[in-house]
FIKOLZA-1660 file (N, C-alpha, C; in steps of 0.1 Angstrom, whole numbers, plus 5000, padded with zeros to 4 digits):
% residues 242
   i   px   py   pz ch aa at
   1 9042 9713 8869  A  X  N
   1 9042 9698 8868  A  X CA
   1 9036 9692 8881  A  X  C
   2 9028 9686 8877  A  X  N
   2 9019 9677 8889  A  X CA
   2 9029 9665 8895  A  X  C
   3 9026 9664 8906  A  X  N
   3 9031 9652 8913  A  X CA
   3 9026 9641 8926  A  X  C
   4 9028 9631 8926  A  X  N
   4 9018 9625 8937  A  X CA
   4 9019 9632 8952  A  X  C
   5 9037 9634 8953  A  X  N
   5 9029 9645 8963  A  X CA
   5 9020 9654 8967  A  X  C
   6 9023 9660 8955  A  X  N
   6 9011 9676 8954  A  X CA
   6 8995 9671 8957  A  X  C
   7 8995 9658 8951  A  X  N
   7 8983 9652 8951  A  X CA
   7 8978 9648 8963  A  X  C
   8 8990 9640 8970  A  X  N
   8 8986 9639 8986  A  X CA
   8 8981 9649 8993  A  X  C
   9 8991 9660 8994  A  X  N
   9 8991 9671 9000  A  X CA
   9 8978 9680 8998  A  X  C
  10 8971 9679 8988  A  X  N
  10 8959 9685 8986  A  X CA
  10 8948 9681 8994  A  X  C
  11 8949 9665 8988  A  X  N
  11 8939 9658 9003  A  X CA
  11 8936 9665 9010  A  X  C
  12 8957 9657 9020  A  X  N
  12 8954 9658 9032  A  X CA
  12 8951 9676 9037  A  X  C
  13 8957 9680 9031  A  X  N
  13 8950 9699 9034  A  X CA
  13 8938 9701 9032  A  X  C
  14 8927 9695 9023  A  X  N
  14 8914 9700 9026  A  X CA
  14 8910 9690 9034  A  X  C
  15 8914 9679 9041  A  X  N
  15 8906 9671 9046  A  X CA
  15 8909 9678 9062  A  X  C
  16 8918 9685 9067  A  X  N
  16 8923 9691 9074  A  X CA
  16 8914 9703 9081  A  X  C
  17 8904 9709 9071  A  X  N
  17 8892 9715 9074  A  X CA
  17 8883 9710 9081  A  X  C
  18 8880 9701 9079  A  X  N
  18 8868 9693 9086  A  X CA
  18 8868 9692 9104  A  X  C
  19 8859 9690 9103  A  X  N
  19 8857 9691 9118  A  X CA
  19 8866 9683 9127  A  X  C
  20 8869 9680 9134  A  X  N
  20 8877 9672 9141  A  X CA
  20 8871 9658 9147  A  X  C
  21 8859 9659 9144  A  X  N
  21 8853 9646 9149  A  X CA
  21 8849 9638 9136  A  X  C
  22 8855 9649 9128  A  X  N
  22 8849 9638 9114  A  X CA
  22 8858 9626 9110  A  X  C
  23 8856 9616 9110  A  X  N
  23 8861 9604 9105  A  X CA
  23 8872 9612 9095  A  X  C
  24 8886 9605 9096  A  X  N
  24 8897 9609 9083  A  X CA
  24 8893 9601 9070  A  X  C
  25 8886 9591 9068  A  X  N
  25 8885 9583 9060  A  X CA
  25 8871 9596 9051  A  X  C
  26 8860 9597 9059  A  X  N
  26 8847 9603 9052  A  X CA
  26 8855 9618 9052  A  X  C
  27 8865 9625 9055  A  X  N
  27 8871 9636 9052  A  X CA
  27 8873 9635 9037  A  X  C
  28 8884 9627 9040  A  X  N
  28 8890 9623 9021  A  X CA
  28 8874 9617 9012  A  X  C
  29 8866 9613 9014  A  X  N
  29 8858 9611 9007  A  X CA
  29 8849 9623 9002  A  X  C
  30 8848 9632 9008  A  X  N
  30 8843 9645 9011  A  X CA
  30 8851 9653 8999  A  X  C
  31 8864 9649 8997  A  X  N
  31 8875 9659 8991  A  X CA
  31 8873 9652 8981  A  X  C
  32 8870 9639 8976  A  X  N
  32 8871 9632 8963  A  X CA
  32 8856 9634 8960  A  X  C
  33 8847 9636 8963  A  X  N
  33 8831 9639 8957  A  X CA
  33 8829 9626 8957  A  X  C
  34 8832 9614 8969  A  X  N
  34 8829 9602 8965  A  X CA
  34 8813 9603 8976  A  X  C
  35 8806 9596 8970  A  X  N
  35 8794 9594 8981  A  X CA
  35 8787 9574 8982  A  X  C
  36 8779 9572 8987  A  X  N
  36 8775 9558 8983  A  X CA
  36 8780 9552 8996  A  X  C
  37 8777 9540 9000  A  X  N
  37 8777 9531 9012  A  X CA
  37 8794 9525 9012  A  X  C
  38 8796 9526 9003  A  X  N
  38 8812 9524 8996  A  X CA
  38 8822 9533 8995  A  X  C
  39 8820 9543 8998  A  X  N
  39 8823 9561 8995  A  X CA
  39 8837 9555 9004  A  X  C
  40 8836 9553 9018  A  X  N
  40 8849 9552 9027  A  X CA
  40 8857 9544 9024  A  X  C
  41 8857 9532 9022  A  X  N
  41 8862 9522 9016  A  X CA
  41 8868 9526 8999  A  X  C
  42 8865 9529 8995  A  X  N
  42 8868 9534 8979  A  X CA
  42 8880 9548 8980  A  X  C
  43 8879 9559 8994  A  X  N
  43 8883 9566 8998  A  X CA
  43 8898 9557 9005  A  X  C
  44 8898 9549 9014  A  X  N
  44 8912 9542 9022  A  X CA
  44 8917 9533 9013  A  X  C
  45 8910 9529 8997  A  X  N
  45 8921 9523 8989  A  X CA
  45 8931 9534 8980  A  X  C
  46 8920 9545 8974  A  X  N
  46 8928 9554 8971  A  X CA
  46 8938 9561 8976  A  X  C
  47 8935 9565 8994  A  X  N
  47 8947 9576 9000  A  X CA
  47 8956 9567 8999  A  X  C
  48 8956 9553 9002  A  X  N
  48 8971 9541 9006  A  X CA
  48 8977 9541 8992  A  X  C
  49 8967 9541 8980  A  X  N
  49 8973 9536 8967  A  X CA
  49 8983 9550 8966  A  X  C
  50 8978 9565 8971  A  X  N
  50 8986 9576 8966  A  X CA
  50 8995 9576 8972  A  X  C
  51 8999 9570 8986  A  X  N
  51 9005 9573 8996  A  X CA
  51 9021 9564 8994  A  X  C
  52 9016 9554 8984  A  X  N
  52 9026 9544 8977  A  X CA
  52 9032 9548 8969  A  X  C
  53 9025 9556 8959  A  X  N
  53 9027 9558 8948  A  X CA
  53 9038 9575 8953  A  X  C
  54 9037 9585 8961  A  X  N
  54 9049 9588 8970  A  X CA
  54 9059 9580 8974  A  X  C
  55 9058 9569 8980  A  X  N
  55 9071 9566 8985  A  X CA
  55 9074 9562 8969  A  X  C
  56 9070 9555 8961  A  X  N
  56 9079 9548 8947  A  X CA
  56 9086 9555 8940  A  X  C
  57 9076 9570 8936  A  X  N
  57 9084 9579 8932  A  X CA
  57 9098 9584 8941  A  X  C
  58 9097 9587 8953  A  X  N
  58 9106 9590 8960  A  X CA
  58 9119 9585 8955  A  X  C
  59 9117 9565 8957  A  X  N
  59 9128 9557 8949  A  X CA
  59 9132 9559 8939  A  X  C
  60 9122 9568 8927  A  X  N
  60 9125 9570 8919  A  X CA
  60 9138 9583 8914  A  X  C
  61 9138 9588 8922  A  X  N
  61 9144 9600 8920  A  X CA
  61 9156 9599 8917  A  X  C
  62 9166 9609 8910  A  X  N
  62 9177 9604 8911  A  X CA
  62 9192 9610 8917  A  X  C
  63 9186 9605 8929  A  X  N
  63 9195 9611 8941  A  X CA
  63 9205 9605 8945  A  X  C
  64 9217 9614 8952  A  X  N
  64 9223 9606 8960  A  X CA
  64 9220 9598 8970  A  X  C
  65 9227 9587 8978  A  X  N
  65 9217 9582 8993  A  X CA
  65 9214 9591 8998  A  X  C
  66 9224 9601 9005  A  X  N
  66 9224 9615 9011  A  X CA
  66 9205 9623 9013  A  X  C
  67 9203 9624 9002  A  X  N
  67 9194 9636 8998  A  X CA
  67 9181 9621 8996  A  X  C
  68 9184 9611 8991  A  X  N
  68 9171 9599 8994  A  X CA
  68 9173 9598 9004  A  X  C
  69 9178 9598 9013  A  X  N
  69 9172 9595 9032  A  X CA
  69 9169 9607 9031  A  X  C
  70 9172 9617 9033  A  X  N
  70 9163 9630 9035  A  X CA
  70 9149 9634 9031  A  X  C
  71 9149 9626 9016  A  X  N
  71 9134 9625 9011  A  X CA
  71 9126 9615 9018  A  X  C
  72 9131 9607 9025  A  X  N
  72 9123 9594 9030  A  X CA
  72 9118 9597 9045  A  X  C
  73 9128 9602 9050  A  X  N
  73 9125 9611 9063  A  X CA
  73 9113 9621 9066  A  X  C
  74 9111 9625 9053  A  X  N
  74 9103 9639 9053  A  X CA
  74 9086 9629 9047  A  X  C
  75 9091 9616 9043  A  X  N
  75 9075 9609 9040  A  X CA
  75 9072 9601 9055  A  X  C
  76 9084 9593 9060  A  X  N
  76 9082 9592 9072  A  X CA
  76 9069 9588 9078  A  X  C
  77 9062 9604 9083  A  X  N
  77 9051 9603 9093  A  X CA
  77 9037 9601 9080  A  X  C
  78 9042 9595 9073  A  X  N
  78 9027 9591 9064  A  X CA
  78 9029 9578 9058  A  X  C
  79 9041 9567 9065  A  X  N
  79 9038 9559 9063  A  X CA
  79 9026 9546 9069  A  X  C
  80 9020 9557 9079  A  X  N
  80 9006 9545 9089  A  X CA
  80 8998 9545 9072  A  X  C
  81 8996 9558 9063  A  X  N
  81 8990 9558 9052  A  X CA
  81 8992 9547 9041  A  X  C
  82 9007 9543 9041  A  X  N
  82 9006 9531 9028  A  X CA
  82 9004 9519 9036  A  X  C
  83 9001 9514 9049  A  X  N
  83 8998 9504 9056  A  X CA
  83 8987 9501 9060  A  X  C
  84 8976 9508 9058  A  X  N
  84 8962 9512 9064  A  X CA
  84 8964 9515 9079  A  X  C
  85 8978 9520 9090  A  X  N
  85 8971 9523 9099  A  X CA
  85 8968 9532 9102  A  X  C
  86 8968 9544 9098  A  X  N
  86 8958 9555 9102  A  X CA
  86 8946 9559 9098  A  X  C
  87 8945 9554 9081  A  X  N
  87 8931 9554 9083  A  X CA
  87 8916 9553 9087  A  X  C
  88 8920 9548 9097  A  X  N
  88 8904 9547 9109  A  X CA
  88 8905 9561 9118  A  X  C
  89 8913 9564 9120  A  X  N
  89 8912 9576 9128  A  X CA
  89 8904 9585 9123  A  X  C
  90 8899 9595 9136  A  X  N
  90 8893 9609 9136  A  X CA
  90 8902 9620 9130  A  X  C
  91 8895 9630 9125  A  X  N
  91 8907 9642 9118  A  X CA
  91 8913 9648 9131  A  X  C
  92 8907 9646 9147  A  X  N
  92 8918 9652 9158  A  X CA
  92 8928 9641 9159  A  X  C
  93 8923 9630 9160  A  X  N
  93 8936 9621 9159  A  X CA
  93 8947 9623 9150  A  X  C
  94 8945 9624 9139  A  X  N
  94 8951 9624 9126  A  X CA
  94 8963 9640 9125  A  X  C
  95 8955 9651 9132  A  X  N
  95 8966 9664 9129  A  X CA
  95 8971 9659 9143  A  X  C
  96 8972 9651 9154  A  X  N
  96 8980 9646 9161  A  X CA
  96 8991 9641 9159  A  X  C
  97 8988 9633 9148  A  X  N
  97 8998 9622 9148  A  X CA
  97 9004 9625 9126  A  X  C
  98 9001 9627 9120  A  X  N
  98 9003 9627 9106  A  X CA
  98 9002 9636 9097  A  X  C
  99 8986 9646 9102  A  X  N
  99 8983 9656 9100  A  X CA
  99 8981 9667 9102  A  X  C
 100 8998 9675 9105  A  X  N
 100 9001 9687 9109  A  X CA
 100 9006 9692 9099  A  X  C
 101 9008 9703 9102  A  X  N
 101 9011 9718 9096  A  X CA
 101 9024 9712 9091  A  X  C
 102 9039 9709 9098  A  X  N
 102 9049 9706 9091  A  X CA
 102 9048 9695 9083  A  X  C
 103 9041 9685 9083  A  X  N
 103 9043 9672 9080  A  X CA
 103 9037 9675 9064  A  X  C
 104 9027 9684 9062  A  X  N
 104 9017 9687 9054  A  X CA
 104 9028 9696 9043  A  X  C
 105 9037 9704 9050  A  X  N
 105 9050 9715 9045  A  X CA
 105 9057 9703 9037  A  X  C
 106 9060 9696 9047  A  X  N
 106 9075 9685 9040  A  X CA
 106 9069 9678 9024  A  X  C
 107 9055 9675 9026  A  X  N
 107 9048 9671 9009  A  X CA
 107 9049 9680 9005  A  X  C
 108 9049 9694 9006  A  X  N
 108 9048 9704 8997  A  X CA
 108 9067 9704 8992  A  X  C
 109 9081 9704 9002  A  X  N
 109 9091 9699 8998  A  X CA
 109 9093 9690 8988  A  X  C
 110 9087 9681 8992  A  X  N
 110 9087 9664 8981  A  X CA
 110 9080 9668 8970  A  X  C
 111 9065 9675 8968  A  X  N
 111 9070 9681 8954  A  X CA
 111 9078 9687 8948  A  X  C
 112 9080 9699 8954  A  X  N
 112 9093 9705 8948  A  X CA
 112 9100 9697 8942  A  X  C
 113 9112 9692 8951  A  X  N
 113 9118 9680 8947  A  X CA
 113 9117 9670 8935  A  X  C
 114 9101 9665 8940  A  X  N
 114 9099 9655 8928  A  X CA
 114 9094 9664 8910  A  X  C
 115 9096 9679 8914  A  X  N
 115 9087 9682 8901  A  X CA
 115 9100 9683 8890  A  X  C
 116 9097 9676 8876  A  X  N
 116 9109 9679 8867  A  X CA
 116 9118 9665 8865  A  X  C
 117 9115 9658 8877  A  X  N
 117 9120 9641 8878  A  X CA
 117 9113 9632 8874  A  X  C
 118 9099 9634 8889  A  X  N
 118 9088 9621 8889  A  X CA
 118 9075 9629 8889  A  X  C
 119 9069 9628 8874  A  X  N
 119 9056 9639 8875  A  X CA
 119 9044 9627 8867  A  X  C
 120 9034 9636 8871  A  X  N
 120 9021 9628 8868  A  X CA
 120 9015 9634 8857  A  X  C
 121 9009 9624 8848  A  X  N
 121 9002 9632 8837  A  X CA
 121 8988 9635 8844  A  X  C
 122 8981 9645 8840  A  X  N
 122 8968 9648 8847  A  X CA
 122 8960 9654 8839  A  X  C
 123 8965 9659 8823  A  X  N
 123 8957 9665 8814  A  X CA
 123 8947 9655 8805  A  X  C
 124 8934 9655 8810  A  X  N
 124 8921 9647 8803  A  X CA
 124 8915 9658 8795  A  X  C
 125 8919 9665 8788  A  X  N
 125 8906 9673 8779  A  X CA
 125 8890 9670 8781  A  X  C
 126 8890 9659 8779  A  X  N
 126 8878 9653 8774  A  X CA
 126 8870 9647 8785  A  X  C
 127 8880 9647 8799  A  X  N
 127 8872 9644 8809  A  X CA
 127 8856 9647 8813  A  X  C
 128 8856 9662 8813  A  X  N
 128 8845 9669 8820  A  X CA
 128 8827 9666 8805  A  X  C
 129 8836 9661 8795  A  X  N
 129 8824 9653 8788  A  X CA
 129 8822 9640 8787  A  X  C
 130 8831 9631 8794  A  X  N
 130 8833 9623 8794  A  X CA
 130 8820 9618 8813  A  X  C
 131 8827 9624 8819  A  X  N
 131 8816 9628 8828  A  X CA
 131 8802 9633 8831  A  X  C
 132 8802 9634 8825  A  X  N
 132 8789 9643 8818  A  X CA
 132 8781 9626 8813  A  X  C
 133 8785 9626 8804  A  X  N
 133 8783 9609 8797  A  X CA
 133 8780 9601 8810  A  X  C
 134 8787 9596 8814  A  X  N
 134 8785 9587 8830  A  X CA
 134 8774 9589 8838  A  X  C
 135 8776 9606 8837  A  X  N
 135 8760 9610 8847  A  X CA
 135 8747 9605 8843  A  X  C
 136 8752 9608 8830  A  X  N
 136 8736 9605 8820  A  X CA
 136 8733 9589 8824  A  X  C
 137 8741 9581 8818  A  X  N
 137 8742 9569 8821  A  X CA
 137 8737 9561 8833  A  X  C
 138 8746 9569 8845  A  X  N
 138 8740 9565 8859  A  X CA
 138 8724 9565 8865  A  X  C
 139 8717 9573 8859  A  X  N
 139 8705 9583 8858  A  X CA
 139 8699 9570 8853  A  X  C
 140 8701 9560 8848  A  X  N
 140 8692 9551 8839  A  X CA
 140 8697 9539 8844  A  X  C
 141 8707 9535 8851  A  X  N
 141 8710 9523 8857  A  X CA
 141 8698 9521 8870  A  X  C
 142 8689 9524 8875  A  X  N
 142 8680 9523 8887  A  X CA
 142 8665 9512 8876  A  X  C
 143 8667 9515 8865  A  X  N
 143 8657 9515 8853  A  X CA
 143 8657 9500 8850  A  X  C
 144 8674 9493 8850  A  X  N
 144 8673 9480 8843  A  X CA
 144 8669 9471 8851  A  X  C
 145 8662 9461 8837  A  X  N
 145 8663 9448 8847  A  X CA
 145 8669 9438 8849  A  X  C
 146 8674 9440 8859  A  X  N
 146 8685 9434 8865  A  X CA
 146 8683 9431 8881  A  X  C
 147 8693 9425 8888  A  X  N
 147 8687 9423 8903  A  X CA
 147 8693 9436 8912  A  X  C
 148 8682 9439 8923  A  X  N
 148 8688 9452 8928  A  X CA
 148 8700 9451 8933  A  X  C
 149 8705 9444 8936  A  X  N
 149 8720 9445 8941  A  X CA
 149 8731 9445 8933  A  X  C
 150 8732 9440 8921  A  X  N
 150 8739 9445 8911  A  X CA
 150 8736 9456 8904  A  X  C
 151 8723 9464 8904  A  X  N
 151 8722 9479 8902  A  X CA
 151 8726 9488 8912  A  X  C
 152 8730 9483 8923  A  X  N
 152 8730 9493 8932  A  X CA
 152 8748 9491 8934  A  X  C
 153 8753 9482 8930  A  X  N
 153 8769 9477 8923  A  X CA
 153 8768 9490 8910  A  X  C
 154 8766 9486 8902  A  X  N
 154 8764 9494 8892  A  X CA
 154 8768 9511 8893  A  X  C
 155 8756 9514 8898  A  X  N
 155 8751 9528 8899  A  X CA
 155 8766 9535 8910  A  X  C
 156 8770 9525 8918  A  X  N
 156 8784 9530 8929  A  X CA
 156 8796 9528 8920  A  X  C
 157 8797 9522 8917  A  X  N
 157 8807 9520 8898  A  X CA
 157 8811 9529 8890  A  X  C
 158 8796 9535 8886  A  X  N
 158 8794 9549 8879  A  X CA
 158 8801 9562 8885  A  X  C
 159 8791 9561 8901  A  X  N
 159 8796 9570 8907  A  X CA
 159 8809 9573 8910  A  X  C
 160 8818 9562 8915  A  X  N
 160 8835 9565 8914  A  X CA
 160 8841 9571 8901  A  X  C
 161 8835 9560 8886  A  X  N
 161 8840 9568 8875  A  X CA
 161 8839 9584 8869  A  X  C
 162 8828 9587 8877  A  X  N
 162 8828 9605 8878  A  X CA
 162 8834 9609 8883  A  X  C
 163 8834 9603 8897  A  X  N
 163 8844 9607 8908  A  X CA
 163 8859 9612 8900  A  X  C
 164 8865 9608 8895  A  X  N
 164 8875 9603 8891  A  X CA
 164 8881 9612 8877  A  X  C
 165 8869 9613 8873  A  X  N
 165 8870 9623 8858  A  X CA
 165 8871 9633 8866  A  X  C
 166 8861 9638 8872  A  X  N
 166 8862 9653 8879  A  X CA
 166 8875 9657 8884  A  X  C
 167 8878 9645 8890  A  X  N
 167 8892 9647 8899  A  X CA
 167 8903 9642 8896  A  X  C
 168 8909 9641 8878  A  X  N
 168 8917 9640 8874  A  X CA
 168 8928 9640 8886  A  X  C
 169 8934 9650 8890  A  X  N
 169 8952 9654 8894  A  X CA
 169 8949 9646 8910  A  X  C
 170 8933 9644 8911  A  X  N
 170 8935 9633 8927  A  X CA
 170 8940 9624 8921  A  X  C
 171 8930 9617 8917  A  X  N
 171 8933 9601 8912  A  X CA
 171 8946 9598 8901  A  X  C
 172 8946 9603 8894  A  X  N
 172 8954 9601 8883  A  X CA
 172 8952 9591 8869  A  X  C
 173 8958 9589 8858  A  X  N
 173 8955 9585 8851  A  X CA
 173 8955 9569 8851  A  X  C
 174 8963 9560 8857  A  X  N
 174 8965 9548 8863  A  X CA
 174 8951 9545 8868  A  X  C
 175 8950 9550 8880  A  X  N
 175 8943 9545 8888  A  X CA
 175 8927 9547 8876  A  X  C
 176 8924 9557 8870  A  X  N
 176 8911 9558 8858  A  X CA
 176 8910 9545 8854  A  X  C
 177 8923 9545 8849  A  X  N
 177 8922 9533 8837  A  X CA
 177 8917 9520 8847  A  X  C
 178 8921 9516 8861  A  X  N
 178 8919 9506 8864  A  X CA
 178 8904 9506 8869  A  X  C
 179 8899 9514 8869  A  X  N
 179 8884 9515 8874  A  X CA
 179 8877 9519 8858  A  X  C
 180 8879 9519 8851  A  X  N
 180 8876 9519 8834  A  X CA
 180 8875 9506 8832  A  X  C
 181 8886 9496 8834  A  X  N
 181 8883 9479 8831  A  X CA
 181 8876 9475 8840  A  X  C
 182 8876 9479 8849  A  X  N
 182 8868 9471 8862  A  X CA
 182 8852 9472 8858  A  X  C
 183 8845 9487 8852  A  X  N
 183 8837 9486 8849  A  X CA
 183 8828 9482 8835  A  X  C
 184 8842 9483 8825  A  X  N
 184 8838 9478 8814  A  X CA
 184 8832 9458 8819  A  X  C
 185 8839 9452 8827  A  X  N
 185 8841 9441 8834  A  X CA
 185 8826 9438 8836  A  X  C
 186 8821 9446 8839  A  X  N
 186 8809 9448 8850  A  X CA
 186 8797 9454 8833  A  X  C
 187 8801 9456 8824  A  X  N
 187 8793 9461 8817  A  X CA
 187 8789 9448 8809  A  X  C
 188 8804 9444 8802  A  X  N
 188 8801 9431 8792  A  X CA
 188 8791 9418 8804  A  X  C
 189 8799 9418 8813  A  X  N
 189 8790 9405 8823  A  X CA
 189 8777 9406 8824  A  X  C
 190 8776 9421 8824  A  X  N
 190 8757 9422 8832  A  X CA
 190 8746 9425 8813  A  X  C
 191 8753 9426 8802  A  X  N
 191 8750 9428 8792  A  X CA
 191 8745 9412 8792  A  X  C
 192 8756 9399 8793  A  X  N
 192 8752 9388 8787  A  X CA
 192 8739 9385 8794  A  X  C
 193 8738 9386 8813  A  X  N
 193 8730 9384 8819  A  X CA
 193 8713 9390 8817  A  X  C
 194 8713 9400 8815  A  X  N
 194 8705 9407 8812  A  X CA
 194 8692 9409 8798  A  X  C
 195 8683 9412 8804  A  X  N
 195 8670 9411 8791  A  X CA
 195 8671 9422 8779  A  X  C
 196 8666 9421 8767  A  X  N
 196 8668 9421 8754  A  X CA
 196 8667 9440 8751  A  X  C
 197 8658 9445 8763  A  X  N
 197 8651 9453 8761  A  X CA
 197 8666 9466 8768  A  X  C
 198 8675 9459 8777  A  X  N
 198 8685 9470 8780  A  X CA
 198 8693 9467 8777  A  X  C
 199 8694 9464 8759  A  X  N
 199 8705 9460 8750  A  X CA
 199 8711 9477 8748  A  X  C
 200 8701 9488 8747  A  X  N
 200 8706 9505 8743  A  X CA
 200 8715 9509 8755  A  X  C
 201 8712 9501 8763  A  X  N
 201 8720 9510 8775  A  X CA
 201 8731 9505 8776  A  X  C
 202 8734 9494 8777  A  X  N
 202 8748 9486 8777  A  X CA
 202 8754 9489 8767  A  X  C
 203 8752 9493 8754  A  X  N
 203 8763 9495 8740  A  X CA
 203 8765 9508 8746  A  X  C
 204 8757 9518 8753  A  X  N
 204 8761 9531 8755  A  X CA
 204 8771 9535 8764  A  X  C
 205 8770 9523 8775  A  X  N
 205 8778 9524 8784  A  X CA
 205 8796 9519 8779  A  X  C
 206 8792 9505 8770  A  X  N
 206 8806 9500 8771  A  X CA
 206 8811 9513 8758  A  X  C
 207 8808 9522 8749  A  X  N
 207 8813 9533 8745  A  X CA
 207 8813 9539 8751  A  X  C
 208 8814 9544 8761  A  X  N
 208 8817 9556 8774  A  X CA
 208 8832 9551 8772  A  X  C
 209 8827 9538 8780  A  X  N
 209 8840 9532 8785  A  X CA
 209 8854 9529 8779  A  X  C
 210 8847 9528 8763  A  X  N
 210 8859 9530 8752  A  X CA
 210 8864 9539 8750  A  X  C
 211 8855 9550 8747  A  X  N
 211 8860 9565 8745  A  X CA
 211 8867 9565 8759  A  X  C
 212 8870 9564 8772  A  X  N
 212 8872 9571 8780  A  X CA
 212 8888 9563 8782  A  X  C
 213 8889 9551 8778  A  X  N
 213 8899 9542 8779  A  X CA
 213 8908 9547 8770  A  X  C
 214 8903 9547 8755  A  X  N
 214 8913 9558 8742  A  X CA
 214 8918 9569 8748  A  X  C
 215 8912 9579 8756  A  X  N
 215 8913 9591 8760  A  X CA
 215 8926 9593 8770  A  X  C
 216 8924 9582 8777  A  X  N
 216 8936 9580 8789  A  X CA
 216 8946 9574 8782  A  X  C
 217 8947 9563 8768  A  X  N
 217 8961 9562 8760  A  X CA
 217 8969 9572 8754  A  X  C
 218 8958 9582 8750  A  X  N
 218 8960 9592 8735  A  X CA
 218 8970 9606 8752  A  X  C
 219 8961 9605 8763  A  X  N
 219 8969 9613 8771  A  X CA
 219 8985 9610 8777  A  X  C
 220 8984 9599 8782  A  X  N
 220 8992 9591 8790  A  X CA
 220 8996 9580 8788  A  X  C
 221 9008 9578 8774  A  X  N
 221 9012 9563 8768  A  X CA
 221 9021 9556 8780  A  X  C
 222 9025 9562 8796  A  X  N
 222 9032 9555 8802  A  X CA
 222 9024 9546 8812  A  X  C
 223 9009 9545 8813  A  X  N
 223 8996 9539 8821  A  X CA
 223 9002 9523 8818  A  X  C
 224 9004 9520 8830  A  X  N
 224 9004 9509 8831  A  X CA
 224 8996 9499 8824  A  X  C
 225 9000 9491 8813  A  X  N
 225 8989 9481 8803  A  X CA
 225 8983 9489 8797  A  X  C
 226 8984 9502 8797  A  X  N
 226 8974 9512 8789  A  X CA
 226 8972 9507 8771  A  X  C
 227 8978 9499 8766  A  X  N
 227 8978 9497 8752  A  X CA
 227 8976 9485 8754  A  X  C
 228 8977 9475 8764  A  X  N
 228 8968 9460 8759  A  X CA
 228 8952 9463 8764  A  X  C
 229 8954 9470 8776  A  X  N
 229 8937 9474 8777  A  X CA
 229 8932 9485 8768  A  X  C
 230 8936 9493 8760  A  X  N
 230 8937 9499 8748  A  X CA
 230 8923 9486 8743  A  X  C
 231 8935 9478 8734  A  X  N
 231 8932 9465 8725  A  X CA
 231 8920 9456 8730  A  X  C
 232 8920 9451 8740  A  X  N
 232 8908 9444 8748  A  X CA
 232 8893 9453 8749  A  X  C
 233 8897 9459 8752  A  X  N
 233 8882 9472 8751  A  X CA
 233 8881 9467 8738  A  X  C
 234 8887 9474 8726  A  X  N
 234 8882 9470 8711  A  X CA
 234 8877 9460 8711  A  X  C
 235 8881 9445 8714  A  X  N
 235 8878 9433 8712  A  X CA
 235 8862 9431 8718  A  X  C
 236 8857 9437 8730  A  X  N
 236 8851 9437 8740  A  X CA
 236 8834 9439 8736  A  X  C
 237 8842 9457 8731  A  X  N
 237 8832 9465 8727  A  X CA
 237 8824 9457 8708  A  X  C
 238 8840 9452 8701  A  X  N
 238 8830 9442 8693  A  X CA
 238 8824 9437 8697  A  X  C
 239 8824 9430 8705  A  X  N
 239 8818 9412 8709  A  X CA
 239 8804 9417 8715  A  X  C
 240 8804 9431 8721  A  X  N
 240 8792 9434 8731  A  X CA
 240 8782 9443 8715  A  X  C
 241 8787 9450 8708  A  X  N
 241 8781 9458 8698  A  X CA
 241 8776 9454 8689  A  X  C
 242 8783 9443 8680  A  X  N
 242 8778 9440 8669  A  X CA
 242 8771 9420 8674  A  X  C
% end
């Protein structure tokens, strides 16, 4: 059973390789396959969102106080992570202060703990074609016409939603779905704006985006809004298709 600790703890363990002068922010981005001018920034929303998403589960458990201060204790030294303050640091700073050897142990604890209580769905079947799709897609966003700074929005859009399929058990199913609407968002908007002739590519895209939104309900019926954003895609994808 997956859990956001495990999830943390993977990060911060491969980000832990890197050189010591490497930025901790372009470490994790390194470990998420994120790339683009946005890559870091996209990287310090995600580690804080997982870092949260630890402590909640934590609360979620169903512990005595006893054994919940003990769990809280052991997250502790990663709370500079759900605040943004350690993310600016260097990876020598970081195994200084957050990213050591025990600290890295105690997440592997809090899974334990959390596995069988507070677990994460992580099984996408259909991801690694679903990605696949996006690639193709991405590949042809440089093409429209449209203005370059909303293709180069675009094309970084794409890029995270790969990001993301690839890396199911990082991200999780939540976090897909909310970068699923954000881009459908971004698909219906730039469809209205846009000329007659990149009408093939926008129906192709906002079907990515459907199939990929069904895929994450049909996986994971506990996704936050996952069944009104379900419904709105449908409505969307009419209104953009026919």
């Amino acid at each position: 059973m997956f859990t956001s600790a495990q999830a943390l703890h993977q990060i911060l363990a491969a980000a832990t390789r890197h050189k010591d002068s490497t930025r901790f922010l372009d470490a994790v981005a390194q470990v998420l396959e994120l790339d683009g001018e946005d890559s870091d920034a996209f990287a310090a929303a995600h580690i804080v969102k997982l870092a949260r998403d630890v402590q909640k589960d934590i609360r979620r458990l169903p512990f005595e106080a006893t054994h919940m201060e003990q769990a809280q204790k052991m997250f502790a030294p990663f709370l500079g992570l759900v605040n943004y303050a350690h993310v600016h640091m260097d990876i020598r700073n970081a195994k200084g202060n957050f990213l050591n050897p025990q600290n890295l142990l105690n997440l592997t604890h809090l899974h334990m703990t959390m596995s069988g209580h507070v677990t994460r769905e992580v099984n996408l079947p259909e991801a690694k074609d679903l990605a696949d799709e996006f690639r193709a897609l991405r590949d042809q966003v440089m093409e429209l016409k449209i203005p370059e700074p909303v293709r180069n929005a675009l094309y970084a859009r794409m890029s995270q939603t790969i990001a993301m399929l690839e890396n199911v058990y990082f991200f999780g199913m939540d976090s897909m779905h909310d970068e699923l609407e954000a881009l459908l968002g971004a698909v219906v908007l730039n469809n209205t704006n846009s000329k007659g002739e990149d009408a093939g590519f926008w129906r192709k895209a906002a079907n990515a985006v459907g199939r990929s939104i069904t895929a994450i309900h049909q996986a994971d019926k506990t996704v936050s809004a996952a069944k009104l954003a379900y419904d709105n895609t449908e409505y969307l994808l009419d209104k953009l298709i026919n």
